[in-house]
Structures are given as structure tokens and as C-alpha cells.
C-alpha positions in Angstrom: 83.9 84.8 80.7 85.4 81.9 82.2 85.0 80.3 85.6 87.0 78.8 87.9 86.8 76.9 91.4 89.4 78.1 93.8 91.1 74.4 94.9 89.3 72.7 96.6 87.1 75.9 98.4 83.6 75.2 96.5 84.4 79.2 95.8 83.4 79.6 91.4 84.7 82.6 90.3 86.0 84.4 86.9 89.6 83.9 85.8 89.7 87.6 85.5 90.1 89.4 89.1 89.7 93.1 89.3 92.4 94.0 91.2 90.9 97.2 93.2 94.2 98.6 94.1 94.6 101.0 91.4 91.8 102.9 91.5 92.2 103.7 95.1 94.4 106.5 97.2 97.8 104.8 96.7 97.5 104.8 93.2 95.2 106.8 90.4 92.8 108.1 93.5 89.6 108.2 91.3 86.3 110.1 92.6 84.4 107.0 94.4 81.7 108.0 91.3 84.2 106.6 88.5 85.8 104.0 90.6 82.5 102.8 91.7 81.3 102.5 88.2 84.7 100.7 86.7 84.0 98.5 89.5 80.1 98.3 88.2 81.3 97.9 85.0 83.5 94.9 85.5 80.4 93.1 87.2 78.1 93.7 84.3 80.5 92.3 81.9 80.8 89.3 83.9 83.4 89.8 86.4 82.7 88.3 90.0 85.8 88.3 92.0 87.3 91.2 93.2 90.8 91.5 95.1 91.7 94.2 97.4 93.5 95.2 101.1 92.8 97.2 104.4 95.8 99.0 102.8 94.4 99.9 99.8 91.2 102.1 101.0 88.8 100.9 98.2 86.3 99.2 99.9 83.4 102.5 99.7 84.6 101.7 95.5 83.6 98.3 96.4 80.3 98.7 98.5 78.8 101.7 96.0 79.5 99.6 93.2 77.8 96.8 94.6 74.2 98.7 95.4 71.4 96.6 94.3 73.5 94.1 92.3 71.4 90.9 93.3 74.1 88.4 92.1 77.1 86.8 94.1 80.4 88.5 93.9 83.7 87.4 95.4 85.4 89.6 97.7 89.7 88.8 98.4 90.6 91.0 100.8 93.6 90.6 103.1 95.5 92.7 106.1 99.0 93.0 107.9 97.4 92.3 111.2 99.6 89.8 113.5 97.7 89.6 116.4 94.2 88.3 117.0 93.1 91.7 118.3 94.1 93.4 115.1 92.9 90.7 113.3 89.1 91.1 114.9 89.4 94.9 114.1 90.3 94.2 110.5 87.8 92.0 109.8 85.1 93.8 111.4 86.0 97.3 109.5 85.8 94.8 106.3 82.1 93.6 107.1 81.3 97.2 108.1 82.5 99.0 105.1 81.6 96.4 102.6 78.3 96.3 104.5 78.6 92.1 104.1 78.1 89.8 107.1 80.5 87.2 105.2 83.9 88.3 104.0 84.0 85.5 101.3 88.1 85.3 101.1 90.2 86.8 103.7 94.0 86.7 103.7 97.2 87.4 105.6 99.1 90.1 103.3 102.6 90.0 102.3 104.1 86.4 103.8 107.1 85.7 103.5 107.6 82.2 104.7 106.7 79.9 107.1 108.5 81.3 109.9 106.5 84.7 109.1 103.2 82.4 108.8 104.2 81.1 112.2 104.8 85.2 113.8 101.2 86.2 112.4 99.8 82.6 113.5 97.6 84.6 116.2 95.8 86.3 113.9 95.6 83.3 111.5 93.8 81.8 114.2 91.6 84.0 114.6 90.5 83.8 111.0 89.9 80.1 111.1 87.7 80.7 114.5 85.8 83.6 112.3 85.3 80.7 109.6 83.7 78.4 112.1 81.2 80.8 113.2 80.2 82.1 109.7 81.6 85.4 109.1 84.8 84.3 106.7 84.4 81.4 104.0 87.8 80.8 103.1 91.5 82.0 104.4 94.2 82.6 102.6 97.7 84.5 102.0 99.0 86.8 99.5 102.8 87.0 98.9 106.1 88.0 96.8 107.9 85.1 98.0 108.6 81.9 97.0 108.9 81.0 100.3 105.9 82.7 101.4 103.7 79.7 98.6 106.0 76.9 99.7 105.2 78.2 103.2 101.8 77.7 102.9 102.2 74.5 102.1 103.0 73.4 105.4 99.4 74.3 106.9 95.9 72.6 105.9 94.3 75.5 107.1 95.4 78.3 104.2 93.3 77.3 101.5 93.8 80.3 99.0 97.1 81.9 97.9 97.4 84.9 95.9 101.1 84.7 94.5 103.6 87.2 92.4 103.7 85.7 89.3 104.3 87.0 85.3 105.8 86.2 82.3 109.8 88.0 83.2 109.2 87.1 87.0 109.8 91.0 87.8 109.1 91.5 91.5 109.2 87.6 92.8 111.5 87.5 95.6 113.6 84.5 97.0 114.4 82.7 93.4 113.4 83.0 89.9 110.0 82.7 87.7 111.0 78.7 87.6 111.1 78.4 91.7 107.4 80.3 91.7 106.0 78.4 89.5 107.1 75.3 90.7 106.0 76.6 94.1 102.7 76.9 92.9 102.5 73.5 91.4 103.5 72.2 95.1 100.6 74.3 96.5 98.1 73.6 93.7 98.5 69.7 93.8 97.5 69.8 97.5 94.5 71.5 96.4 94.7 75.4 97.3 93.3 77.8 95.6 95.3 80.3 93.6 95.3 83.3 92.6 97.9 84.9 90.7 99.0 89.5 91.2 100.8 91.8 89.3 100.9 89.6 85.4 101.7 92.9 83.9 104.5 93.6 86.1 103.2 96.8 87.9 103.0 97.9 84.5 106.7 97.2 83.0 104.9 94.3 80.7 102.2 96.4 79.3 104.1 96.3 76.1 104.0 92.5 76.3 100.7 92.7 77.9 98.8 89.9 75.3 101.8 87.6 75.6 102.0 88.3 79.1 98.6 87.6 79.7 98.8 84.6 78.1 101.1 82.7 79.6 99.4 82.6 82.9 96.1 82.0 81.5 97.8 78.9 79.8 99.3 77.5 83.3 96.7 74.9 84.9 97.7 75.2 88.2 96.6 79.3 88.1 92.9 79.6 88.7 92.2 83.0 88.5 94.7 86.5 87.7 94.1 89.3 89.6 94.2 92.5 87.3 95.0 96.2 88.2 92.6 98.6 85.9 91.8 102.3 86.4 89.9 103.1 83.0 87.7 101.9 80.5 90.3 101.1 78.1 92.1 99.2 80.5 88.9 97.0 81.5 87.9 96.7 77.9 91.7 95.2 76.7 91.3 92.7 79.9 87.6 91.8 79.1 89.1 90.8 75.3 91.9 89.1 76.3 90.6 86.8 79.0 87.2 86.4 76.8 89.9 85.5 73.6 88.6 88.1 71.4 90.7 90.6 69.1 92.1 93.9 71.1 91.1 96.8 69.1 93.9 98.6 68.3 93.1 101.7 70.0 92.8 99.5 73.5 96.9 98.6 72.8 98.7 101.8 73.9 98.9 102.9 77.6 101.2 105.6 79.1 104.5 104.7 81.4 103.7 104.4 85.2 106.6 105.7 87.3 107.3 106.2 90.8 107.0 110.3 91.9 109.0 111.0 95.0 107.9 114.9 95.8 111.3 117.0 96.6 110.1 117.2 100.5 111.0 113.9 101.5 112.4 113.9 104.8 114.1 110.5 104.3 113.0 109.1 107.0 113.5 105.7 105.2 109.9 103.8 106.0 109.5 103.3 102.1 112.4 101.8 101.9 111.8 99.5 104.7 108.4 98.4 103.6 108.8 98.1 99.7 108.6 94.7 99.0 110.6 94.7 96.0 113.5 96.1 97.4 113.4 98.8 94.4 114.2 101.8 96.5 117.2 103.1 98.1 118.1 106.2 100.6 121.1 107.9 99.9 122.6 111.0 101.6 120.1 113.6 99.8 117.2 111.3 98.1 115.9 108.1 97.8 116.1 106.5 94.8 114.4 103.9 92.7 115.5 101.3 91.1 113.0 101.0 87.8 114.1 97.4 86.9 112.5 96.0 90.3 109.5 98.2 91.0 106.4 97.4 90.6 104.2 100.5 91.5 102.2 98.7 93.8 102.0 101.8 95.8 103.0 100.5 99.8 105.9 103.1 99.9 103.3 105.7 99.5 101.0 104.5 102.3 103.4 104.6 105.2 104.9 108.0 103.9 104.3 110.3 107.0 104.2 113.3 104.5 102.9 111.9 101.6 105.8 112.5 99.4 105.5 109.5 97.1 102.3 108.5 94.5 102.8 106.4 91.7 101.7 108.7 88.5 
């Protein structure tokens, strides 16, 4: 396994990123056993940075998986909180359920550009204060936009950003795979860390997955590539492509992801409103999804008030 420093943080870790959202609640919603172990798994194989969200509800995978494990691991976790007293309450639920006094990356989630930087600046704040006295090492943002990376740009202080960024540029918003990556260069050449989400598209690139991969682990300014896995197979056809070993060929095939929206929706329209992709829609009598933009992150499905949605 390969290893990375993130920028300029002093922060080493593997260029493969488990990406902890899809074992979780919004998406597979494996037994904390399995998850636990995939997790534990991961770590034995050489994996040491882990990305996941107050969103996601994966950090009891997290914690089990890292009982007695007496070497470092990097923790990327990040939260919608805008104000500094949100901000104290989701870091301290983060040290208390990861049971870890230092939170090693912490993030604004979702930015969308420096004026959205500036809104959530409160909490911001309050993350730098948290650095000074110990309990964070680094702070950072994760985002769709390329305004959210060129965003970052403009502040010293965000050291780490987690971007969208894959091969077709499915899911980027505000300008094309070319604008991202030339976003990233801007941020990478003033030394940030980054961190790249979603290479496989959510899952529409799976067919494409070794070229996909690929191609980001081939762009200098990407230090690490945050991963979604949820099985064995899935961890074992990462491990071989980021270690640049031959996939076997029963590791290749995966099943389609989709989108489930259960027939009592009330269409009350949050999904739409928070999906990031702008993939769904609300007509008179459903909402509908637009398969060429989503992604299956799953954020729909955590502000549905009757939990109507899941991607399956």
C-alpha cells in the first residue's frame, strides 16, 4: 500500500480511503459485526485513513473496528453544523463515539463556495480554536462544487479538501471534470491536502471501475481516494487495484445500485431540496430520479421524515 502526506498537514496516510458511508444506515445498513470487521479488515491489509460524516451514523463501525488495534489510523469526519454551538456538539459526539480525544481530520460538509464558507465561518472558527487546544489536528471541507475547492482557496486556514472527482465527472457541480481538476491543481499548489469522493461515480463507473480508478491515481495533485465498499469482494478489487496487482476475475462483476423510493412518499419535497446532485424531481404524484446525475450517496434518505427512500 502506498502512502501519502496530506499537503502540507505532516498527516501520512494510504492512497486508498475507506469511505464508511456505505456500510452505514443510509446505504447497505450492515450489522455493526460485519461492518466492524470490513472496517477491521481494511486496517489489516494496510489501510489507515478512514472517511466518514455525523450524517452517515458509522462511527460504532468505526470505534468496534478499532478495539485494540495499537497502530495510528486516520479519521476524516465532517458535519453540516454552521454555528459554533453546533459545531461544539458535533465534535464532541465525534470524540465520544469514536472514544478519541483527537479527531485527526474534521471538515465542513458539502461547501459550496466561498460565500457558503463565509455563512458556516462560525463554526469554522470554532474548529481552528479546537485545533489550538489539541482536540482536532487538521480542518478541512468536503464538496461537489467547483466553487466550493476554488473557495477554499481563499482561506489559509482549510488545509484538507475532500472533492467530487472521477473519470466522466458525474455528479461535479458548477462546470465540468476540466474546471475540477483545474480547481484542484489551484488548491494543491498552495499546499492543501486532498482527498478525492465518489471515483466510481456512486456506482455508475463500476463497469469502468480499473480505468476509472486509474485515472485519479495517476493525477499528482490527488493524494488520497476515498472509496465506498460494503463487502469483501469490494475491498479485495480496491486492495488490487491501488496495490497494482491483477483483479481476479471473479472480484469484476458487481450488481446495479439504484435509488428505491417506497410508494408512501408524502412528497414533502426535502430530498429534493437536499440532494446535491440535483437528480431528483417532485412531480404531481411521485418524485422522480434522474439516473444520469445520481450518485446514491444516500442524503435524500436521511432527511426523509418517513423513511421512504434507501439506495438498494
Amino acid at each position: 500500500m502506498e502512502y501519502r502526506e496530506l499537503g502540507k498537514t505532516k498527516i501520512k496516510v494510504s492512497r486508498l480511503c475507506f469511505g464508511a458511508l456505505t456500510i452505514g444506515p443510509l446505504q447497505r445498513n450492515l450489522s455493526l459485526n460485519e461492518g466492524s470487521r470490513l472496517i477491521r479488515k481494511a486496517l489489516e491489509a494496510g489501510v489507515n485513513f478512514i472517511d466518514t460524516a455525523q450524517l452517515y451514523g458509522t462511527y460504532s463501525y468505526i470505534r468496534r473496528a478499532l478495539d485494540n488495534w495499537d497502530r495510528e489510523v486516520i479519521i476524516a469526519t465532517k458535519t453540516y453544523a454552521y454555528t459554533a454551538e453546533m459545531m461544539c456538539e458535533a465534535l464532541e459526539e465525534a470524540r465520544r463515539e469514536l472514544d478519541m480525544d483527537v479527531i485527526p481530520i474534521f471538515m465542513l460538509h458539502e461547501q459550496e463556495s466561498e460565500h457558503t464558507i463565509r455563512g458556516h465561518w462560525p463554526a469554522l472558527e470554532y474548529l481552528l480554536n479546537a485545533k489550538v487546544k489539541g482536540k482536532v489536528k487538521a480542518v478541512g471541507i468536503s464538496t461537489h462544487h467547483v466553487q466550493g475547492v476554488l473557495g477554499a482557496c481563499s482561506y489559509p486556514e482549510i488545509e484538507i479538501i475532500s472533492p467530487m472527482i472521477n473519470v466522466t465527472g458525474i455528479g461535479i457541480q458548477g462546470g465540468s471534470r476540466e474546471d475540477m481538476l483545474a480547481a484542484i491543481k489551484q488548491a494543491a499548489d498552495l499546499g492543501k491536502g486532498i482527498y478525492a469522493m465518489k471515483p466510481l461515480g456512486g456506482g455508475h463507473l463500476i463497469a469502468r471501475q480499473q480505468e476509472a480508478l486509474s485515472f485519479l491515481l495517476n493525477l499528482s495533485d490527488i493524494d488520497a481516494i476515498a472509496v465506498g465498499m460494503k463487502s469483501d469482494i469490494e475491498l479485495e478489487r480496491n486492495l488490487a487495484h491501488f496495490e497494482g496487482k491483477p483483479i481476479k476475475v471473479d472480484l469484476i462483476e458487481q450488481p446495479d445500485r439504484k435509488l428505491h423510493i417506497d410508494d408512501w412518499c408524502i412528497l414533502c419535497g426535502r430530498c429534493v431540496n437536499t440532494c446535491p446532485s440535483r437528480a431528483l424531481k417532485m412531480t404531481e404524484k411521485k418524485i422522480v430520479v434522474d439516473p444520469e446525475k445520481c450518485v446514491f450517496c444516500g442524503y435524500c434518505g436521511a432527511v426523509c421524515p418517513e423513511f421512504a427512500i434507501k439506495v438498494i
